[in-house]
N, C-alpha and C positions, 0 to 999 in steps of 0.2 A: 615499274618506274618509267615515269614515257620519257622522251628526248629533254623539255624543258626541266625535269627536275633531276635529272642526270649533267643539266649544266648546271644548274643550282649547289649540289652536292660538289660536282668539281672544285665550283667558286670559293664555298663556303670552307671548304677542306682539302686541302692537299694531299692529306694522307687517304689510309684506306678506313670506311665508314667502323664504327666502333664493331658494330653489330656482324662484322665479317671475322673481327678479332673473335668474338664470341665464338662463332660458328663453329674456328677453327679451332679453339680451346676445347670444346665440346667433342670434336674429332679426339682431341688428345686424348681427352679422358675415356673414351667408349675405347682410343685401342691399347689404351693401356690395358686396361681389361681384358679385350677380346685377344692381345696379345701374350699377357700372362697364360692365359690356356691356349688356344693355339700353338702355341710356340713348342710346348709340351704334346699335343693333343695326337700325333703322329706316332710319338716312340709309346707314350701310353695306349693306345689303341694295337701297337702290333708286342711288345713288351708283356702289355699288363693283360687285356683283354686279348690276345692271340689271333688280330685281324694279319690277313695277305697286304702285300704292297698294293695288289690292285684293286683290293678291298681300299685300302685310303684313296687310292685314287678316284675311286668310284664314290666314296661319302665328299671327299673336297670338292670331286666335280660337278654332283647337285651340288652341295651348299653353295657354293658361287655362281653357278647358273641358275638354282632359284632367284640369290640376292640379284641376279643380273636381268633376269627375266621378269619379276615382279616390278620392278623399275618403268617398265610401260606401260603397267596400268597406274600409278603413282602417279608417273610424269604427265600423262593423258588427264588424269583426276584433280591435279594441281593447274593446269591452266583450264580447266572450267570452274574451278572455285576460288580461283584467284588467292587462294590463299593454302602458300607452300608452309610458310610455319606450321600449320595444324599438323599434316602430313608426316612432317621434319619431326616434330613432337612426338607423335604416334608412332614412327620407326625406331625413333629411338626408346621411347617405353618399350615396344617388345623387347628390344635386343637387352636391356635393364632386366624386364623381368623374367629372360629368359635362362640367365646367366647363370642360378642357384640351380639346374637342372645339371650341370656338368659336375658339380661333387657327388650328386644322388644317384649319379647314373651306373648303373650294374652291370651293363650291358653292351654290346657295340649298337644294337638295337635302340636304347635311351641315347645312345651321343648321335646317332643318325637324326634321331627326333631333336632333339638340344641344337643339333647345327642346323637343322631346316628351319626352324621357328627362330634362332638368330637371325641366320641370313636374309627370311622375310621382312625382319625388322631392317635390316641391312637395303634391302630390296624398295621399301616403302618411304624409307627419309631418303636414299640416294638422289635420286632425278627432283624431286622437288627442292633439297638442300642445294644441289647444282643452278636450277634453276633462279634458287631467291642469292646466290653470290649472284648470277649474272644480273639480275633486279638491281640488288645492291651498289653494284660495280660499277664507278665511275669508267668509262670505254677506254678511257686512255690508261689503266690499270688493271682492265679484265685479266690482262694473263699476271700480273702480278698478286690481283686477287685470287684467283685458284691455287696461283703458286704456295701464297702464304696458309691458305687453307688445309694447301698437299702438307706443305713443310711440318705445320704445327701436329697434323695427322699421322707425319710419321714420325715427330717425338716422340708421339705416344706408343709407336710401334717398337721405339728401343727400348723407353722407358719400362714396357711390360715383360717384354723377354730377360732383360737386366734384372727387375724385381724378381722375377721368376727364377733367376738363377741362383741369388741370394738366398728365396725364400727356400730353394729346394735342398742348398749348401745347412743351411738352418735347421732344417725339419728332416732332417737325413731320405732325401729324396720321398717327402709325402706329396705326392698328386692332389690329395683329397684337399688338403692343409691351401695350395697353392691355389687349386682353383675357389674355394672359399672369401678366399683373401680378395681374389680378383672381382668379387661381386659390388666391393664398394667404391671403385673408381667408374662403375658403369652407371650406378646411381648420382655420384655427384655430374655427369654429361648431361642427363635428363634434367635435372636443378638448373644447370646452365642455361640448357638450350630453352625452357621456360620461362623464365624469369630473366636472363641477358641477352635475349634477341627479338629485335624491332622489326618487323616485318613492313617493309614503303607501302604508302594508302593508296589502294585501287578506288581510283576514281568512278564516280558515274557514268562517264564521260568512257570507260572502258567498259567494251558492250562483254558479258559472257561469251565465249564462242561456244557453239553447239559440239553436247560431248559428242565424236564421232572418230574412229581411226582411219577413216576417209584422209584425215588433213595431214598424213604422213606424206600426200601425195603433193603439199603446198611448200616442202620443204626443197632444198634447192638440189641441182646437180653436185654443185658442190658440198654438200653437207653428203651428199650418198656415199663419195669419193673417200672423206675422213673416213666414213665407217666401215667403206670396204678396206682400206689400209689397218684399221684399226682392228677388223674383225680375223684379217689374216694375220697380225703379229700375236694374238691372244690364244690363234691355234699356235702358234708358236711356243709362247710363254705361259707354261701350265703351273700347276700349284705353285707354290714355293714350300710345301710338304715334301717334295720332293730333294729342296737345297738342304731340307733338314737330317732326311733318311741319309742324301749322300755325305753328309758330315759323320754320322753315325758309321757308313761303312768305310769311312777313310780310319776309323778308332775314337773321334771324337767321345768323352766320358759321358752321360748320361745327365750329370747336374751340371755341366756343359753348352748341352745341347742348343739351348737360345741364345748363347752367343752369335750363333750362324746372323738369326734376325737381330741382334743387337747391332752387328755391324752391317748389313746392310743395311738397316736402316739409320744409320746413322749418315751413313753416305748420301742415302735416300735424301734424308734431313735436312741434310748442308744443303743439296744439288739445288734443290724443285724452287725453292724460289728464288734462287738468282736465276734459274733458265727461265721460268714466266717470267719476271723484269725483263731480262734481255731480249725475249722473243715480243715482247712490247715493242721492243727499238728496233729490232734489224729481224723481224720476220719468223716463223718458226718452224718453217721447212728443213734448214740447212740443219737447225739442233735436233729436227727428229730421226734424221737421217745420223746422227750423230749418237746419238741415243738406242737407235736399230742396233749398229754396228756394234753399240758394246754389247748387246745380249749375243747376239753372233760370238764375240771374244770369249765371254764368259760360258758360252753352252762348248764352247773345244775345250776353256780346262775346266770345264767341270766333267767333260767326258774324259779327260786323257789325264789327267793328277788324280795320283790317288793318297797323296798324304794330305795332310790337314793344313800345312801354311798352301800349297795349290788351291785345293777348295774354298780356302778361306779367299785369294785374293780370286776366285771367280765369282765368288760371293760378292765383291767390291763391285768386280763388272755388273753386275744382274740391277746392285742398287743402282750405280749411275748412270744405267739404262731407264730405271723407273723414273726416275729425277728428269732427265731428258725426254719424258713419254707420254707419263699421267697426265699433271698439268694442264701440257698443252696441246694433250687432244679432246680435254673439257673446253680449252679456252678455244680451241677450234669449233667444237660446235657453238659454243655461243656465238664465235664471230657468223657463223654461215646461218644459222637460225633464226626466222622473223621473232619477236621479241614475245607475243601472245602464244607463241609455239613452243619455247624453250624447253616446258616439259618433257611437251611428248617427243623433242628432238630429243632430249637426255633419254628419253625411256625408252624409245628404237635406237640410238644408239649402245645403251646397256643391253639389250635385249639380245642384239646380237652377238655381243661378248658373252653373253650368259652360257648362249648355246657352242660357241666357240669352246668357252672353257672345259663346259662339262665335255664334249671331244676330247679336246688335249688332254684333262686330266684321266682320263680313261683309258685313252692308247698310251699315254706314257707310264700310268701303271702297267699294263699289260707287256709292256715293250722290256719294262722294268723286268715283270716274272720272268718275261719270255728268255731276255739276252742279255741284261745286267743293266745299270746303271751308263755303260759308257753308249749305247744306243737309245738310251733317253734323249740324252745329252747332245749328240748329234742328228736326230732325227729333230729335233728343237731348234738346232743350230741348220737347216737344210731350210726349215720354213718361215724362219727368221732373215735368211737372202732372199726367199722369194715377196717378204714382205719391206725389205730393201728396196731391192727393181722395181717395183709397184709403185713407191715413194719418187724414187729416182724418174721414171716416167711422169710423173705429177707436181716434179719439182716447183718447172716453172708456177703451176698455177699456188700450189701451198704458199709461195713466198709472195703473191697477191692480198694474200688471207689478212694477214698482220705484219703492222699495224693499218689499221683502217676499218669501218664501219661492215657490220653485217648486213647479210642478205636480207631485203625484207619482202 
């Protein structure tokens, strides 16, 4: 969408484009799904099939670093064919049809495979999906728009742990029953995102850019600056498999267990898009810094409680960390991003959270065997200040960021 029909849109509508409502529904419904099993997927793996903690660490931290890493070729593939729908479409079929894989699975072996073919799917609509909200996005609502996209996405995040809970209260803790169940809300997203999303017409007049990873190098200083803040709080903030094992070892019950994600993400929920609105109006440096500080809060009682209402309210912390973070370091890269770029900013930007995460999750399991649960938690909370001060040093410029136009 170039400048003239980004005023057009403004004019014509106040609110946010239909086609963004859609987008976000489509989140819902895929993390309902993926949140029904996941949410399970931890105590099932060490439980049922006999995986180590830093076995989970080590399957959570590929599948989020594939879906993170895949993301740059996506986001690189989506602005040479100017059309992110297809892409968006495509990621989320896999993730649809990869879903029937997690009841069939015998093995830790079959859920390692089940979560890497997810997260691909995961990997392949992310950065193009990012890219056609910011298409979509009237400027003076970019962070409003991601907000609502975050927000609607992590309904689905409670929505699936909640049904998970019932279902497993129901089925006298069946796995198999659960993850079944969760195949059909993965299906109705792909329906959605098909048939309820309008992709804006790329003009003639918009030249193809040459596919090449060369143009990483046309993106700005300040766009580098996000992703190094960004890349250092992700070594910080590893699974949230881990918020679940530690509810498990404070006594949490077993049909239980997704309450942990019901409630942050509920927090999550609420937060994400009143903080994109706001960081529309007054900038969104001062809320990221706001948002650091609560995983900081939440990584000390998650190391130092060890009953279940502690955990639970450092659970709170972590969500309205997310709420204050996601957002608006999507709505960050689009502000700093030439507009023909968007992709591949989102796709080197996830790229390097990929390789972050698979770190974190990996030494945090390990940290986990090695010394318990409360040196997760503080070794989390150590690189969570240093990605504090990093912000704090860059204050002034973040608070330049928004509101106001991106780099072109």
């Amino acid at each position: 969408m170039d400048k003239a029909d980004q005023a057009v849109a403004q004019t014509a509508s106040p609110g946010l484009p239909r086609s963004i409502w859609a987008l976000g529904l489509v989140s819902m419904f895929m993390d309902i799904s993926s949140e029904m099993i996941h949410a399970l997927l931890p105590v099932y793996l060490v439980t049922v099939l006999g995986a180590s903690t830093l076995a989970v660490g080590v399957i959570e931290g590929i599948a989020e670093a594939t879906a993170n890493i895949t993301k740059i070729f996506s986001g690189v593939l989506s602005d040479w064919l100017g059309k992110r729908k297809l892409l968006t479409t495509i990621g989320y079929g896999l993730a649809a049809f990869t879903k029937p894989i997690f009841p069939l699975a015998g093995s830790v072996g079959w859920v390692v495979t089940a979560r890497f073919i997810d997260r691909i799917g995961k990997g392949v609509r992310g950065a193009p999906r990012d890219a056609l909200i910011a298409d979509l996005a009237p400027e003076n609502l970019r962070g409003a728009s991601f907000g609502l996209r975050q927000s609607l996405d992590t309904v689905g995040a409670f929505i699936g742990p909640l049904a998970a809970i019932i279902l497993m209260t129901l089925s006298s803790n069946n796995f198999h029953f659960v993850f079944w169940i969760a195949v059909i809300p993965a299906f109705i997203a792909l329906a959605v995102m098909m048939f309820a999303v309008h992709e804006p017409v790329r003009h003639e007049a918009d030249a193809r850019p040459p596919l090449r990873f060369a143009d990483a190098k046309r993106l700005s200083g300040r766009f580098w600056i996000v992703v190094g803040i960004a890349t250092i709080l992700t070594l910080a903030r590893f699974s949230e498999a881990f918020l679940i094992l530690r509810s498990q070892d404070a006594g949490l019950p077993v049909a239980l267990i997704p309450a942990v994600m019901v409630l942050m993400n509920i927090v999550y929920a609420l937060g994400a898009y009143p903080a994109g609105a706001l960081s529309d109006r007054i900038g969104r440096g001062g809320l990221l810094m706001a948002g650091i500080a609560c995983l900081i809060v939440a990584d000390i009682i998650l190391a130092l409680g060890t009953t279940i209402p502690l955990v639970m309210l450092g659970v709170v912390f972590w969500g309205l960390h997310m709420a204050l973070t996601q957002g608006l370091f999507a709505s960050l890269v689009a502000d700093t991003a030439p507009e023909n770029l968007r992709g591949t900013a989102f796709g080197v930007f996830n790229f390097a959270g990929g390789v972050a995460m698979l770190i974190a999750s990996v030494l945090a399991g390990a940290l986990w065997d090695a010394y318990g649960p409360a040196a997760t938690f503080l070794a989390g909370a150590g690189l969570t200040t240093v990605s504090l001060i990093s912000l704090g040093l860059a204050i002034g410029w973040i608070g330049k960021v928004a509101p106001g136009p991106h780099d072109d």
